[in-house]
C-alpha positions in Angstrom: 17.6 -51.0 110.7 16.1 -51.0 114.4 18.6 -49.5 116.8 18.1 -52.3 119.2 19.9 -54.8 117.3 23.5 -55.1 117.5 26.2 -55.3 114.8 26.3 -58.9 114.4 22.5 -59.4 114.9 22.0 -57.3 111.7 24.6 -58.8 109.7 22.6 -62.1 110.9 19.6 -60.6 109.4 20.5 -59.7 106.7 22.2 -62.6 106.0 19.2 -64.6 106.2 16.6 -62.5 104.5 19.3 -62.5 101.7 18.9 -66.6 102.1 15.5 -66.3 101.9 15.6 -63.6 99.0 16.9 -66.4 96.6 15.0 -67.5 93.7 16.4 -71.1 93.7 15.4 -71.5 97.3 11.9 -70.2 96.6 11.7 -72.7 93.5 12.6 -75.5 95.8 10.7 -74.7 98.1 7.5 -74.9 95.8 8.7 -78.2 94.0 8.9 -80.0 97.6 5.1 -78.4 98.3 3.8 -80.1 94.5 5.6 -83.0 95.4 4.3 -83.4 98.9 0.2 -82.8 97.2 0.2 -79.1 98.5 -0.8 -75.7 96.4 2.4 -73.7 96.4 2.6 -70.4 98.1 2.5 -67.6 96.2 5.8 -65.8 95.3 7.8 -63.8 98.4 11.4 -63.4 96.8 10.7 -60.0 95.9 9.2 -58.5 99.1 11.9 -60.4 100.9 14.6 -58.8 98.2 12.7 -55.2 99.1 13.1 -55.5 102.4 16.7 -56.1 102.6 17.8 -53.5 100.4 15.6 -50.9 102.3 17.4 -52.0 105.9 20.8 -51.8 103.9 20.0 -48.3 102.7 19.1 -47.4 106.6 21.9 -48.7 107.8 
């Protein structure tokens, strides 16, 4: 976890890459790009989902 950030700032973080770690979001997210014409992205969920767990474990 960077040592600039305070207490709250990484709960914050974390918070939202746990947010953005969820598979529903990710699957909603790629419905509303086929419905809007667009080539989904390709998956991020579990980069997201390795990224948080390695901040937690250098917390």
């Amino acid at each position: 976890m960077p040592t600039s950030l305070t207490a709250a700032e990484q709960v914050s973080l974390l918070k939202w890459l746990d947010t953005v770690a969820e598979p529903r979001v990710e699957q909603y997210m790629q419905l509303l790009s086929m419905i809007n014409g667009h080539t989904p992205e390709k998956p991020t969920v579990p980069a997201f989902e390795w990224f948080a767990e390695s901040l937690r474990a250098h917390r």
